[in-house]
OpenMM code with the backbone's topology and positions (N, CA, C; nanometers):
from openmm import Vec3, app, unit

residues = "UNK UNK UNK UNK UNK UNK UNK UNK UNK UNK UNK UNK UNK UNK UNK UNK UNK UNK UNK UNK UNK UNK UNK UNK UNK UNK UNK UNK UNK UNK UNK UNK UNK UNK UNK UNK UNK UNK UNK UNK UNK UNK UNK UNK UNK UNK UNK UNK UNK UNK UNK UNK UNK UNK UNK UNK UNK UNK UNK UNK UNK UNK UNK UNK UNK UNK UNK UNK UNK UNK UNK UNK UNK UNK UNK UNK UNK UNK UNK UNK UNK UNK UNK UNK UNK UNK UNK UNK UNK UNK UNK UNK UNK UNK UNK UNK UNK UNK UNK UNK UNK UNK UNK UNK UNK UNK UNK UNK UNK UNK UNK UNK UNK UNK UNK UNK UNK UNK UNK UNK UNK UNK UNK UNK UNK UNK UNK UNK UNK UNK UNK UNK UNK UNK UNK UNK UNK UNK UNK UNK UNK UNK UNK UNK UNK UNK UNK UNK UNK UNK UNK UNK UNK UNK UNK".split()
positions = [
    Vec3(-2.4460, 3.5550, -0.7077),
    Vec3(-2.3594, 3.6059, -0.8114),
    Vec3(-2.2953, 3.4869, -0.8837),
    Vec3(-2.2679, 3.5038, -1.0154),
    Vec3(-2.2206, 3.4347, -1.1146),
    Vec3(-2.0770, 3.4426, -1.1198),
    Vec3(-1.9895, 3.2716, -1.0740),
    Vec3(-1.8604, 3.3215, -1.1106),
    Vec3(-1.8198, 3.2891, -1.2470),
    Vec3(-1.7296, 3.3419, -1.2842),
    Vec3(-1.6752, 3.3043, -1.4590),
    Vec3(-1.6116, 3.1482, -1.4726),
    Vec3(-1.5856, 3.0756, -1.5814),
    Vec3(-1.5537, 2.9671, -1.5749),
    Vec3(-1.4026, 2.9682, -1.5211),
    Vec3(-1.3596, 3.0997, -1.5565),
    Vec3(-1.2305, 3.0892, -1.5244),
    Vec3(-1.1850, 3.0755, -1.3554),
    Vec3(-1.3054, 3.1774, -1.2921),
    Vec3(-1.3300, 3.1651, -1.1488),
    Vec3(-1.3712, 3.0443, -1.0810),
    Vec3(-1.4303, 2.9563, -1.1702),
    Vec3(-1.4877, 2.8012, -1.1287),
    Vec3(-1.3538, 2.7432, -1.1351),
    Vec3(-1.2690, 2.7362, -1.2331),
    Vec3(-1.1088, 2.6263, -1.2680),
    Vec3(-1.0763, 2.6598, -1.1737),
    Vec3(-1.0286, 2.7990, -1.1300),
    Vec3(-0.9532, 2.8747, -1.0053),
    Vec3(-0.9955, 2.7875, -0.8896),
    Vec3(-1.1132, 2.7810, -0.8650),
    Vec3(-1.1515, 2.7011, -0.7328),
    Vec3(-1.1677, 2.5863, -0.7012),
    Vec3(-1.1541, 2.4949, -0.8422),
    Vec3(-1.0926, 2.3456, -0.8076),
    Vec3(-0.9660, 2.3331, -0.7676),
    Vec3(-0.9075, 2.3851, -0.8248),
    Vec3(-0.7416, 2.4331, -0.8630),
    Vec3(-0.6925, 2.4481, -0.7061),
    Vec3(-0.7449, 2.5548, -0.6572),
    Vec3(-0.7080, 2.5779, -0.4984),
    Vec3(-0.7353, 2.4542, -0.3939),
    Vec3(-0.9016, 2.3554, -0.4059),
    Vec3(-0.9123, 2.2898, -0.3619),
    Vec3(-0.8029, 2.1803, -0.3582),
    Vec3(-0.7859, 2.1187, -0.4618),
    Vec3(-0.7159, 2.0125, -0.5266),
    Vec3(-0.5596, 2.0279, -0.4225),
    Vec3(-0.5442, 2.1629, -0.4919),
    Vec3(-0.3972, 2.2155, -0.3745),
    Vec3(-0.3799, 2.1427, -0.2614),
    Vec3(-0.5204, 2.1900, -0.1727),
    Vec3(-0.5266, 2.1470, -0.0527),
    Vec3(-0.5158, 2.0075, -0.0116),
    Vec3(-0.5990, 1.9615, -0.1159),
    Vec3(-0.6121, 1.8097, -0.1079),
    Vec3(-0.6311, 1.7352, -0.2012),
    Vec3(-0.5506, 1.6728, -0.2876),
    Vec3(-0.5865, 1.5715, -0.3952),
    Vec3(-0.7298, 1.5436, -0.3843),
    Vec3(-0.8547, 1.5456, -0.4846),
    Vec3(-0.9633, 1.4606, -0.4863),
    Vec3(-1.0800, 1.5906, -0.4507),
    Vec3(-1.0576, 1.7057, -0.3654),
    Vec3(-1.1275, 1.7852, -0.3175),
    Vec3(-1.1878, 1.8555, -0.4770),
    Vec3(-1.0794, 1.8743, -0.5240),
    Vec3(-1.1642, 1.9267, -0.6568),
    Vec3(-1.2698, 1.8803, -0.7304),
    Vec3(-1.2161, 1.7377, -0.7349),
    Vec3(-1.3482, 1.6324, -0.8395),
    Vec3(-1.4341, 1.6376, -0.7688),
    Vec3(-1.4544, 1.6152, -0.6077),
    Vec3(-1.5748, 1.6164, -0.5552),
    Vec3(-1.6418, 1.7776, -0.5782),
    Vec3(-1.5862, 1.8885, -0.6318),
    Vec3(-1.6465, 1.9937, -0.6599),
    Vec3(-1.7185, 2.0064, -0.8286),
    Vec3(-1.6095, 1.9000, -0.8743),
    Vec3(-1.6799, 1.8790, -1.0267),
    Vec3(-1.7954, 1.7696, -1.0663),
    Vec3(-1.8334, 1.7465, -0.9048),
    Vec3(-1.8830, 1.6078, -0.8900),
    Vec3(-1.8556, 1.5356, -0.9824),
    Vec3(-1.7548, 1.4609, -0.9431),
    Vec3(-1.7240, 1.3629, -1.0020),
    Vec3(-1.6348, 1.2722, -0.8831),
    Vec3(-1.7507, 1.2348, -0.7999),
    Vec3(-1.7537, 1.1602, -0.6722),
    Vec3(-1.6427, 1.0301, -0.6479),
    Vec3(-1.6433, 0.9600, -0.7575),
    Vec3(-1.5656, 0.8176, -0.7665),
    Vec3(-1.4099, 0.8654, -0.7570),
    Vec3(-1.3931, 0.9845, -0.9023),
    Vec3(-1.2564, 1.0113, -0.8960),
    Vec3(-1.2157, 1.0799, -0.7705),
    Vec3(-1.3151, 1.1769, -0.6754),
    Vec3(-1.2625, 1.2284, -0.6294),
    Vec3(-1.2066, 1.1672, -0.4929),
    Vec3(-1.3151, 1.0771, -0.4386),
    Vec3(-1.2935, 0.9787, -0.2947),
    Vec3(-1.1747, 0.9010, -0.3705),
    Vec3(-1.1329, 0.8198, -0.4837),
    Vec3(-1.0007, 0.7672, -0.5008),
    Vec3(-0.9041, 0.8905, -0.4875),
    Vec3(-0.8869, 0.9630, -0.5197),
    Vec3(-0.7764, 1.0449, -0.5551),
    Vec3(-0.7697, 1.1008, -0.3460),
    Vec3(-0.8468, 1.1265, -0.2835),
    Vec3(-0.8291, 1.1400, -0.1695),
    Vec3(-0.8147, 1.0147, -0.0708),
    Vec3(-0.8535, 0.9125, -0.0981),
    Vec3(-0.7853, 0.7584, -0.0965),
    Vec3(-0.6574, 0.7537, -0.0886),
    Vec3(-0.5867, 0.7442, -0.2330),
    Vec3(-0.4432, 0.7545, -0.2111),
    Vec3(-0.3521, 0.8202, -0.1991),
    Vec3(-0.4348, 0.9736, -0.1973),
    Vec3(-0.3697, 1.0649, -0.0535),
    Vec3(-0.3223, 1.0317, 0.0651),
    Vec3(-0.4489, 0.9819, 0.1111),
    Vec3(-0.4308, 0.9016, 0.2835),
    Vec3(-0.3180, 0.7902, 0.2752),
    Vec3(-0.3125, 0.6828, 0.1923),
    Vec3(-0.2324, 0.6000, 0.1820),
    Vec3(-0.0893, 0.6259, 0.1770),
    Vec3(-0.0719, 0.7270, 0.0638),
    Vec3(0.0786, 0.7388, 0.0142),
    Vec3(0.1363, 0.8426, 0.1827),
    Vec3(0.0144, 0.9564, 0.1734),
    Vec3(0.0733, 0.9690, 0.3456),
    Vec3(0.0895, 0.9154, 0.4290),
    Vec3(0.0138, 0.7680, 0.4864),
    Vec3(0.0794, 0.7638, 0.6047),
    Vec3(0.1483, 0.6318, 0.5215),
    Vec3(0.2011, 0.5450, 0.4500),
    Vec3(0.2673, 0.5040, 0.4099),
    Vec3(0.4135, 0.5309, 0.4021),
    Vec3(0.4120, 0.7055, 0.4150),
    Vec3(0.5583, 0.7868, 0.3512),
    Vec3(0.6091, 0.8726, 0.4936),
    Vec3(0.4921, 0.8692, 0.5572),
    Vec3(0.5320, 0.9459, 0.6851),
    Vec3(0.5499, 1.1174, 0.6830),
    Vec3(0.4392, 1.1352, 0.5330),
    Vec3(0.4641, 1.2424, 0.4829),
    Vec3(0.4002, 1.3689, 0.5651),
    Vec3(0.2967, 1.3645, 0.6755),
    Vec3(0.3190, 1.4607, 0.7617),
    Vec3(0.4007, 1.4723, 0.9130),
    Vec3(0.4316, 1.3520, 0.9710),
    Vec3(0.5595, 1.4249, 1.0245),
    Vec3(0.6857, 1.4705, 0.9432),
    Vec3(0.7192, 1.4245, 0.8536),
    Vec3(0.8222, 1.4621, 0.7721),
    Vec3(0.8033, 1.6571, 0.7848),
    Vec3(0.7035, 1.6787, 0.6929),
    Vec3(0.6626, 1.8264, 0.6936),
    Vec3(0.6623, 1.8695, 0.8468),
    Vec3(0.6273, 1.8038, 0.9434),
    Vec3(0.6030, 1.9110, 1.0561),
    Vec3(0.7663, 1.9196, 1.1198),
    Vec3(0.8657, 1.7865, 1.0840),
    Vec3(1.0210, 1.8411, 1.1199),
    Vec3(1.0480, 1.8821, 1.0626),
    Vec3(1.0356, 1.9494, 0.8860),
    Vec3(1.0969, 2.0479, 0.7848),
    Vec3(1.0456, 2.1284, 0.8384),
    Vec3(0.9561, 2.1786, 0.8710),
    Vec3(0.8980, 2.3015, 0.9511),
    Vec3(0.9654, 2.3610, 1.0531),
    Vec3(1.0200, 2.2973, 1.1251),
    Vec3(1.0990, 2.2871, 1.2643),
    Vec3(1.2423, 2.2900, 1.2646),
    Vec3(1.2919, 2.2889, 1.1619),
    Vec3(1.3923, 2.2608, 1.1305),
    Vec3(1.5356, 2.1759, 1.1389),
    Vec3(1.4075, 2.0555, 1.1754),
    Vec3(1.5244, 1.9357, 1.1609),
    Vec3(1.5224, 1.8587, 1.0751),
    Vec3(1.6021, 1.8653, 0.9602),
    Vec3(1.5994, 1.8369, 0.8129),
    Vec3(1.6553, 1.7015, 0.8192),
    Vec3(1.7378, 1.6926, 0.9186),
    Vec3(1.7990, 1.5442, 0.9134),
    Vec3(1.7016, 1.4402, 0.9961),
    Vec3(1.6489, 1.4764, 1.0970),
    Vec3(1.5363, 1.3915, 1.1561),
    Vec3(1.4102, 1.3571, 1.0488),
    Vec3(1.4007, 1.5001, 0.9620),
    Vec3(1.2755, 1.4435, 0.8338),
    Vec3(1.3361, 1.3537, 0.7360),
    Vec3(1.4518, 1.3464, 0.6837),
    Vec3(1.5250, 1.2918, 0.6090),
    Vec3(1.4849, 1.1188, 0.6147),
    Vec3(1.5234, 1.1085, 0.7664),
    Vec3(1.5557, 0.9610, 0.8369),
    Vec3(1.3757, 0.9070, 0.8541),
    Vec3(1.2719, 1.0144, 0.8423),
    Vec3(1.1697, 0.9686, 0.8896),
    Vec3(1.1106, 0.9474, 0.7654),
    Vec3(1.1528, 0.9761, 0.6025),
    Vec3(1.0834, 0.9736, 0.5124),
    Vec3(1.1078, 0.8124, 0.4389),
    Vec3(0.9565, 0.7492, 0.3908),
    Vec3(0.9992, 0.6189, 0.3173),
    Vec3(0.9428, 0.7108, 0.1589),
    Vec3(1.1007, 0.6618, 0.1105),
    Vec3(1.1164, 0.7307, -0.0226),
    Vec3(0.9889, 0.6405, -0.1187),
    Vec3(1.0222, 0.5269, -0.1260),
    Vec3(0.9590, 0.4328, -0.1778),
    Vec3(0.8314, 0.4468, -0.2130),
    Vec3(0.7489, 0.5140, -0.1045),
    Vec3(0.5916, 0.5891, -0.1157),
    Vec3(0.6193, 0.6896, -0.1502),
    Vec3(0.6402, 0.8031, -0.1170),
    Vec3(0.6379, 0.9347, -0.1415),
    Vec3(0.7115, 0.9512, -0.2617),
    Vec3(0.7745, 0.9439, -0.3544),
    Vec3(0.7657, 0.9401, -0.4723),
    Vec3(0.6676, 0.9182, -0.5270),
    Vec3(0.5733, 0.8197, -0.5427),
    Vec3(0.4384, 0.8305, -0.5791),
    Vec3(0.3794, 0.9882, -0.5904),
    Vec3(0.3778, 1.0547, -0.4710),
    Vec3(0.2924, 1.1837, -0.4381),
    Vec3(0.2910, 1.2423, -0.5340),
    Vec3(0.4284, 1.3090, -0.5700),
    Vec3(0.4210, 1.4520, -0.6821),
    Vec3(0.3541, 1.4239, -0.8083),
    Vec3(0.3469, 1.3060, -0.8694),
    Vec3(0.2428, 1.2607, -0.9731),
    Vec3(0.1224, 1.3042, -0.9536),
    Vec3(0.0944, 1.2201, -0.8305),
    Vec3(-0.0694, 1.2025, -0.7902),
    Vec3(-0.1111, 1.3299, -0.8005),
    Vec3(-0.0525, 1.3880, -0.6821),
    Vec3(-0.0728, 1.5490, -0.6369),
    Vec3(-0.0795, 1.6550, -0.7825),
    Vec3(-0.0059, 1.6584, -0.8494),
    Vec3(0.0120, 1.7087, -0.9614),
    Vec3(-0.1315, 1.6918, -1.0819),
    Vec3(-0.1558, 1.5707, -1.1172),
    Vec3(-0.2361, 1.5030, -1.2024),
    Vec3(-0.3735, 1.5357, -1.1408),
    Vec3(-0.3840, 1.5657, -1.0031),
    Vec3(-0.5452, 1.5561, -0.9493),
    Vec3(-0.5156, 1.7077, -0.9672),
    Vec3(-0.4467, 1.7833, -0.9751),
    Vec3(-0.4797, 1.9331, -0.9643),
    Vec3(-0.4780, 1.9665, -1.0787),
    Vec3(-0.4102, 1.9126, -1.2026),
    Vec3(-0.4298, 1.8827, -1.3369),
    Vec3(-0.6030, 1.8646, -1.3743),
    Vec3(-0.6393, 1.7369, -1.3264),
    Vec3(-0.7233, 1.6948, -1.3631),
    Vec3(-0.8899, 1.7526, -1.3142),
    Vec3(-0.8680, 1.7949, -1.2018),
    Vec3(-0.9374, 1.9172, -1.1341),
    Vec3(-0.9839, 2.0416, -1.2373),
    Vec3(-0.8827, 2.0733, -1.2894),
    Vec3(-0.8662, 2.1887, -1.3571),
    Vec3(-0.9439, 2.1434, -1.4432),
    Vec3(-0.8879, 2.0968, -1.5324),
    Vec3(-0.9384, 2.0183, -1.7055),
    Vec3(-1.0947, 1.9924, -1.6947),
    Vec3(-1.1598, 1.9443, -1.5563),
    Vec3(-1.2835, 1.8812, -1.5639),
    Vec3(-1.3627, 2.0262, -1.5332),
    Vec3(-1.3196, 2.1412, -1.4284),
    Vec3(-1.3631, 2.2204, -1.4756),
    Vec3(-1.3597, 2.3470, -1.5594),
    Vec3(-1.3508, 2.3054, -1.6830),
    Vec3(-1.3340, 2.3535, -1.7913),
    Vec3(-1.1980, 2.4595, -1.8095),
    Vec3(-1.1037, 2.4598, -1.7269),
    Vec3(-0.9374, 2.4760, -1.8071),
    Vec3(-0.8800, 2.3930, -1.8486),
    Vec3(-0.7668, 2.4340, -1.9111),
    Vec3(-0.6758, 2.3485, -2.0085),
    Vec3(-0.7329, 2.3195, -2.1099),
    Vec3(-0.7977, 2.4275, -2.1839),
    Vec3(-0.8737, 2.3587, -2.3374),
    Vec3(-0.7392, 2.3517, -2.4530),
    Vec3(-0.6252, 2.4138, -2.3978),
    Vec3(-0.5285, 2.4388, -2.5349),
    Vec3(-0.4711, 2.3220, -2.5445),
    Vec3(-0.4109, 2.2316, -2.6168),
    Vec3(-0.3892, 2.0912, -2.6921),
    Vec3(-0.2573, 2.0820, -2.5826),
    Vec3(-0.1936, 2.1676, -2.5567),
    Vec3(-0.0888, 2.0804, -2.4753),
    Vec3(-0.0750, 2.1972, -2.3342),
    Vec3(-0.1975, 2.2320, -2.2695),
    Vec3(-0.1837, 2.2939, -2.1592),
    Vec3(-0.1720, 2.1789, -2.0481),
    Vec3(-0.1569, 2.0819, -2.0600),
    Vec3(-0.1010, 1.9604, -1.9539),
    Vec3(0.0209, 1.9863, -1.9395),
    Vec3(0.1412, 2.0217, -2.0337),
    Vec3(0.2561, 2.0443, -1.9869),
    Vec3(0.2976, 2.1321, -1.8620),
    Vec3(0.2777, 2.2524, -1.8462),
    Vec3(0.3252, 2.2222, -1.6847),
    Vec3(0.2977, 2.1773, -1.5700),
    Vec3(0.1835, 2.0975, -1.5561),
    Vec3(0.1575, 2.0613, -1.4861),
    Vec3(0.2397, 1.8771, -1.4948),
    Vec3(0.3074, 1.8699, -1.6002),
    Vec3(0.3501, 1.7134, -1.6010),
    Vec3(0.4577, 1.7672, -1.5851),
    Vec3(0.5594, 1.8825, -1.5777),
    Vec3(0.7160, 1.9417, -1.5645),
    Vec3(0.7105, 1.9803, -1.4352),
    Vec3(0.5466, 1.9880, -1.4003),
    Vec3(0.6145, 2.0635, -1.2315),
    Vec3(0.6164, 1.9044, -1.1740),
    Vec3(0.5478, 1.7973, -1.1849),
    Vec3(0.5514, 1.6803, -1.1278),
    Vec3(0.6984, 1.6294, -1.1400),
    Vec3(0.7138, 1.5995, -1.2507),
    Vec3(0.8811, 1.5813, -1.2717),
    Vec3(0.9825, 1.6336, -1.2305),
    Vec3(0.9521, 1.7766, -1.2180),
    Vec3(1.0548, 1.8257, -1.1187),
    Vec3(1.0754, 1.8065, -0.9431),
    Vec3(0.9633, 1.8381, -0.9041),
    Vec3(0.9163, 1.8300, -0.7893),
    Vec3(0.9722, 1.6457, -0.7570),
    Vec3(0.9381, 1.5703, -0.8198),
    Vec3(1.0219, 1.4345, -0.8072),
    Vec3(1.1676, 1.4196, -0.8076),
    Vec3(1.2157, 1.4982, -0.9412),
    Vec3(1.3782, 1.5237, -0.8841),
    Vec3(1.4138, 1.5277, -0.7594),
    Vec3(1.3239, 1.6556, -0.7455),
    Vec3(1.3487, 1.7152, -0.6159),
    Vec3(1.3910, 1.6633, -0.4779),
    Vec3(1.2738, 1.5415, -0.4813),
    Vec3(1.2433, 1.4499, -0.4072),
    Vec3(1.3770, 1.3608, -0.3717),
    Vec3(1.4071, 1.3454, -0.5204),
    Vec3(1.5138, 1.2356, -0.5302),
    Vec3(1.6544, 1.2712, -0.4654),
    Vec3(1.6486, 1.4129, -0.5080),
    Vec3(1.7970, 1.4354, -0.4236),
    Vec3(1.8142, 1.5398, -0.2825),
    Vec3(1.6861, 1.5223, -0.2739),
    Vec3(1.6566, 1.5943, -0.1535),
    Vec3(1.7285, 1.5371, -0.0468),
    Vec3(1.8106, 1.4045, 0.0138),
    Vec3(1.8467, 1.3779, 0.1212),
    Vec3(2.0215, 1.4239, 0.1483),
    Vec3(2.0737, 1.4539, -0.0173),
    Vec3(2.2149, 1.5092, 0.0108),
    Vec3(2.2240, 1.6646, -0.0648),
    Vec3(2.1211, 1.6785, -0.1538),
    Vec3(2.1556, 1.8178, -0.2425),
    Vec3(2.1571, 1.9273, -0.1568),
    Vec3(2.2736, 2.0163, -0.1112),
    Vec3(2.2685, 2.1177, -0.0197),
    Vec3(2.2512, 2.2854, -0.1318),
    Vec3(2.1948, 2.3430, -0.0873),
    Vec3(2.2285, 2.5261, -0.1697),
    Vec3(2.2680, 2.6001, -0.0597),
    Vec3(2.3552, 2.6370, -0.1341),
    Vec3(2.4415, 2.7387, -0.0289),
    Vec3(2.4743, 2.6597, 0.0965),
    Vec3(2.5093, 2.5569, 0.0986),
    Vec3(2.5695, 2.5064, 0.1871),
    Vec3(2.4856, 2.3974, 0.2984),
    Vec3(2.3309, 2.4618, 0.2596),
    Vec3(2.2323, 2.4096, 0.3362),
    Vec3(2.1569, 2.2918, 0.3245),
    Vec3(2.1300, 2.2069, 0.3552),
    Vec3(2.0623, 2.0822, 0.3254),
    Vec3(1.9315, 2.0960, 0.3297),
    Vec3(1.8396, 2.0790, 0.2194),
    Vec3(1.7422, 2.0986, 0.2429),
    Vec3(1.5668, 2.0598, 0.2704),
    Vec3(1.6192, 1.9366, 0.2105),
    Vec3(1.5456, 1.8013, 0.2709),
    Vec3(1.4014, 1.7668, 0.1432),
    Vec3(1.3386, 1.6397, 0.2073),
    Vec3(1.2757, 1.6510, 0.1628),
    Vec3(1.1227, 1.6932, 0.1367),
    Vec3(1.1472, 1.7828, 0.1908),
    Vec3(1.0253, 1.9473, 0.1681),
    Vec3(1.0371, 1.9872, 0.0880),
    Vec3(1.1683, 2.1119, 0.1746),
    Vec3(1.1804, 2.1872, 0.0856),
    Vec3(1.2174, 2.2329, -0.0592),
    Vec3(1.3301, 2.1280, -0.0624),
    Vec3(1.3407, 2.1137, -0.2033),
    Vec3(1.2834, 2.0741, -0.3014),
    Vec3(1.1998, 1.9783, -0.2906),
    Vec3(1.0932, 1.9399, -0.4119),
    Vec3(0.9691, 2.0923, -0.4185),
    Vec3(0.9466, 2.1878, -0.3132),
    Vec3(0.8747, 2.2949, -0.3211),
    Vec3(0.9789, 2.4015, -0.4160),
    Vec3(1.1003, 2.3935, -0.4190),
    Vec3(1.1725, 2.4729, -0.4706),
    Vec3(1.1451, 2.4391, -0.5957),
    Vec3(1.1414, 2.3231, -0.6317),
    Vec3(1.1941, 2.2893, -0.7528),
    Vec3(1.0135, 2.3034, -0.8381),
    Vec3(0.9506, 2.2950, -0.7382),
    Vec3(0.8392, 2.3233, -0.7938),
    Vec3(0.7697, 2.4214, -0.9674),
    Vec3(0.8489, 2.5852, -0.8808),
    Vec3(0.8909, 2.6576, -0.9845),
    Vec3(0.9111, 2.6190, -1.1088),
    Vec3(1.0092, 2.5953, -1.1056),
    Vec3(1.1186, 2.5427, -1.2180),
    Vec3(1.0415, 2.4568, -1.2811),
    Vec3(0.9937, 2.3665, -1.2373),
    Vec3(0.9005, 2.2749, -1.3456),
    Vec3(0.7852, 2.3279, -1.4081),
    Vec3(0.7358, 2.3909, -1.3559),
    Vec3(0.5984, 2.4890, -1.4100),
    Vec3(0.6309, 2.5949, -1.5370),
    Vec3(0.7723, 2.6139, -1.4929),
    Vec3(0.8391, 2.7585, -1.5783),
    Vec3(0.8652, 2.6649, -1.7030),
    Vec3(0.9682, 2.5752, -1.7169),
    Vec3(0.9881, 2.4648, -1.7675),
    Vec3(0.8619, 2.3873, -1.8452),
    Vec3(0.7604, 2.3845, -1.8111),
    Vec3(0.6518, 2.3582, -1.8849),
    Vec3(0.5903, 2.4349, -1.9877),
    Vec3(0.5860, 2.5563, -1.9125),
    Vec3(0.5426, 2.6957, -2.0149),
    Vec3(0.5919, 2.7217, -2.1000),
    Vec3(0.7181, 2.7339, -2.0990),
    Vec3(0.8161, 2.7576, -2.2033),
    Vec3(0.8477, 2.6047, -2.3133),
    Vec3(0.8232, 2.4588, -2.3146),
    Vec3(0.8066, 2.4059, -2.3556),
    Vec3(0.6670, 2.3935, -2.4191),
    Vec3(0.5792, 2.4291, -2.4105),
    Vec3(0.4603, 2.4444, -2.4210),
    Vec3(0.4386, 2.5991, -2.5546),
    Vec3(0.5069, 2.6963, -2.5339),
    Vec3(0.5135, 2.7987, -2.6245),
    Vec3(0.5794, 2.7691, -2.7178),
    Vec3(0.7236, 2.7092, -2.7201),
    Vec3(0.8453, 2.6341, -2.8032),
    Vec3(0.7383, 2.5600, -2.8816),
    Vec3(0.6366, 2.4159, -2.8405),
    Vec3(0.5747, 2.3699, -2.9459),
    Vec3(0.4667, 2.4597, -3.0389),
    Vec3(0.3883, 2.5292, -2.9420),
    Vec3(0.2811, 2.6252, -2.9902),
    Vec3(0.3349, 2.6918, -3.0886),
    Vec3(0.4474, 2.7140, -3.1066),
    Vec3(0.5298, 2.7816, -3.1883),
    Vec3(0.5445, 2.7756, -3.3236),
    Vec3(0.5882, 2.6580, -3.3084),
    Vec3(0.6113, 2.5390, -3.3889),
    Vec3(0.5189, 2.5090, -3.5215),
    Vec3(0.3473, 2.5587, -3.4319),
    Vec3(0.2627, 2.4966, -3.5532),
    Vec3(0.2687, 2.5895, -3.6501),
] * unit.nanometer
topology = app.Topology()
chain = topology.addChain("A")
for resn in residues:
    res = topology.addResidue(resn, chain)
    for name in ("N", "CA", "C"):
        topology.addAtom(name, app.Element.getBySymbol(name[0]), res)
């Protein structure tokens, strides 16, 4: 059976999710995709970015806090963002002139996120740096769309 192109974007899109680089290797496009899963590996264990996740999981926000090197993991939400971006685009979504925007507002946010993830509490709660750059996730995507219609608008 034949999937639609839209069903092909969909399934880089999910890959990419999973793993920076997984997509391009579905768009074969081999070079980008082993780099982009390259400095996956790097910026993770550089950042300590899966124990971090397995004590946000657990819920010791202050033990992930102390275990995260900011310095790398800032890098991520770009990378991560741009390969699922770029995933997409190669297989054939994002044809509209500025459908990159949410995907460059959820990166930016998701970096905020990042940034004040070691004191920003909601509702009282601290929420580290997981969860909050996943929160903020949203918001940047929404934030894109709606910047993205605002210009479309425009023409």
């Amino acid at each position: 059976m034949k999937h639609s192109n839209r069903e092909q974007a969909a399934e880089k899109v999910f890959w990419s999710v999973a793993l920076p680089g997984f997509g391009q290797l579905l768009n074969g496009k081999l070079i980008k995709g082993i780099l982009f899963i390259t400095l996956e590996i790097i910026i993770n264990l550089q950042s300590n970015f899966n124990e971090v996740i397995i004590l946000s999981f657990n819920k010791k926000i202050r033990e992930s806090i102390e275990q995260t090197n900011y310095q790398w993991l800032m890098f991520y939400p770009c990378l991560y963002m741009f390969a699922i971006w770029d995933a997409y685009k190669d297989a054939g979504g994002g044809k509209g002139r500025y459908s990159f925007l949410p995907f460059v507002f959820a990166a930016y946010f998701v970096t905020l996120g990042l940034v004040f993830s070691p004191s920003f509490k909601m509702f009282g709660v601290l929420l580290g740096p997981i969860w909050l750059p996943i929160l903020s996730l949203p918001i940047g995507l929404a934030m894109g769309l709606i910047i993205k219609k605002l210009i479309e608008g425009l023409k």
